[in-house]
N, C-alpha and C positions, 0 to 999 in steps of 0.2 A: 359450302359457302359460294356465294356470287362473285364471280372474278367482273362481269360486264361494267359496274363500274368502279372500279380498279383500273381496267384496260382504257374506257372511256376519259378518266381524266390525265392519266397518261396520253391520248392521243392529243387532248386540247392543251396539256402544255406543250407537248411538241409541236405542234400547232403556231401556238403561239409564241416558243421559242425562234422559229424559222420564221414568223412572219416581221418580229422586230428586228431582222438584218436588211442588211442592202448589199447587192449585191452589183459587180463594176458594170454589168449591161445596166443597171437603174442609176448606176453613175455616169453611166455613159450617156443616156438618156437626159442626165442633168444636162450636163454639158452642153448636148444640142439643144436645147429648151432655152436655157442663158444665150445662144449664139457664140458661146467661148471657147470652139471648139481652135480656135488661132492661139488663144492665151492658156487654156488649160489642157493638161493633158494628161491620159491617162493610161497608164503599162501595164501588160503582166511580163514577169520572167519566169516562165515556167521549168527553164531550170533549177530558180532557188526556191521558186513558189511563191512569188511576194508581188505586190499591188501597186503602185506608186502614182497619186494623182499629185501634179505638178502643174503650178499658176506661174508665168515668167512675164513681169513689166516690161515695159517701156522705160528706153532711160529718164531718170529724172530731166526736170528741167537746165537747159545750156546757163543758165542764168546761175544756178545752181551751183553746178559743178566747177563753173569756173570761179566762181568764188572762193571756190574750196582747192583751188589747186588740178585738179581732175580734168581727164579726158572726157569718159563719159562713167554711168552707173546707172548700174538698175537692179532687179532683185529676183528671186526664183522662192515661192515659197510652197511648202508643200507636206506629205504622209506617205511614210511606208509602213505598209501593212501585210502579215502572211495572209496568204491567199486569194483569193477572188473577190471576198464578201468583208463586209465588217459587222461585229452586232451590235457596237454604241459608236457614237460620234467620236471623232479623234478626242483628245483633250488638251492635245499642242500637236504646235505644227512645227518644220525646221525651216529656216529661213536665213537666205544668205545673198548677203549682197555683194555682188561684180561690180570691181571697182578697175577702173581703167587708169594710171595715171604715170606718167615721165618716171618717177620714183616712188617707194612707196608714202603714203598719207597717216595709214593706220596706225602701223606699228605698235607707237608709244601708245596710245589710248585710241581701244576701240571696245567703249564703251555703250550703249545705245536707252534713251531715254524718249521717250515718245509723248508730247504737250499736245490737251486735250483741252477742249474749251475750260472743265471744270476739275481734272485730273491731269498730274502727271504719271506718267509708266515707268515704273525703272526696269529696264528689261532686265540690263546686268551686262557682263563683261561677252566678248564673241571669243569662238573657239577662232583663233587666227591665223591664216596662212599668205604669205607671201610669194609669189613668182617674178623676181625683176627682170629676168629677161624677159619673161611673155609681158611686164608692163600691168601687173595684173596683183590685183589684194581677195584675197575675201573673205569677210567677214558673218560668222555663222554662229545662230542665234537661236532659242528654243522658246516659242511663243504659245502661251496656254490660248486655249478658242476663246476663254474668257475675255482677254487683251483683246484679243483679236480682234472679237467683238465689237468692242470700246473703238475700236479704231478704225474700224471700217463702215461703222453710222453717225459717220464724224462726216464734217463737210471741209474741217481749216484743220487738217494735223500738221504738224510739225514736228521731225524727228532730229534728235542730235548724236549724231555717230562719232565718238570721239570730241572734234574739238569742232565741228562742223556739222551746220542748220542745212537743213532739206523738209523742202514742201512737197508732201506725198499730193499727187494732182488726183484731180476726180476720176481719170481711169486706173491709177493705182487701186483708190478706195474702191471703185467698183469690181472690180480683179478682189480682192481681197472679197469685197461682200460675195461674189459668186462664190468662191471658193468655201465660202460657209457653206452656203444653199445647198452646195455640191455634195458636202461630204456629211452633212444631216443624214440620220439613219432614223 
């Protein structure tokens, strides 16, 4: 019996297995291509073996904040993954927002819902942590790419963290849309 193609379509799935990954130099490559090499960034630890690409805002607007009590706030959103490479797109990301403020704000309700021209997002409640002497909250949240999505080819979002409105500005949304680009496999 002919083993040649046996072995043949064995090679072109592997083939094709390894060609539908990406790997952190083709992420790293995103990065420079967007110019977001200030706002996004990208690790290995190769002690634990794990990947971690990482988008960190700009605080929201003073207008904003002060409304709400706050010093200042912004956000870090981001994927950890084993190893160097990924073979499909994230499906959520974690994201947590630094909150700066005299006492805390959160606490009682930090909830987070996201108004979109034609939807609203319930994300859902954050994992929450408090620092009062650092002056510091934050608020961590598990957001599917699909959301994400929705939110980052938006021009007017508007987010409600607990009991307080914040306007994501146009380098938020664009931070976010790279962040897709980026981690596309």
């Amino acid at each position: 019996m002919n083993r040649l193609p046996f072995v043949a379509i064995a090679i072109l799935s592997l083939a094709f297995a390894l060609s539908a990954q990406s790997s952190n130099a083709q992420f790293q490559a995103r990065i420079q291509q967007l110019n977001a090499g200030k706002t996004i960034t990208l690790t290995y630890d190769a002690t634990s073996q794990t990947s971690k690409i990482m988008a960190v805002s700009e605080n929201f607007s003073k207008d904003d904040t002060s409304k709400a009590g706050l010093l200042a706030m912004n956000f870090a959103i981001g994927h950890i993954y084993p190893g160097d490479s990924m073979v499909k797109s994230p499906e959520s990301f974690l994201l947590t927002f630094w909150v700066m403020s005299k006492k805390p704000r959160f606490g009682a309700n930090h909830s987070m819902t996201v108004a979109l021209r034609d939807e609203m997002l319930v994300i859902g409640s954050a994992r929450y942590a408090a620092k009062p002497r650092e002056q510091m909250e934050y608020l961590n949240f598990e957001v599917s790419r699909e959301n994400l999505s929705k939110i980052a080819n938006q021009s007017d979002v508007r987010i409600q963290l607990g009991d307080e409105e914040f306007t994501l500005m146009p380098s938020q949304l664009k931070l976010l849309a790279d962040l897709l680009v980026v981690t596309e496999v």
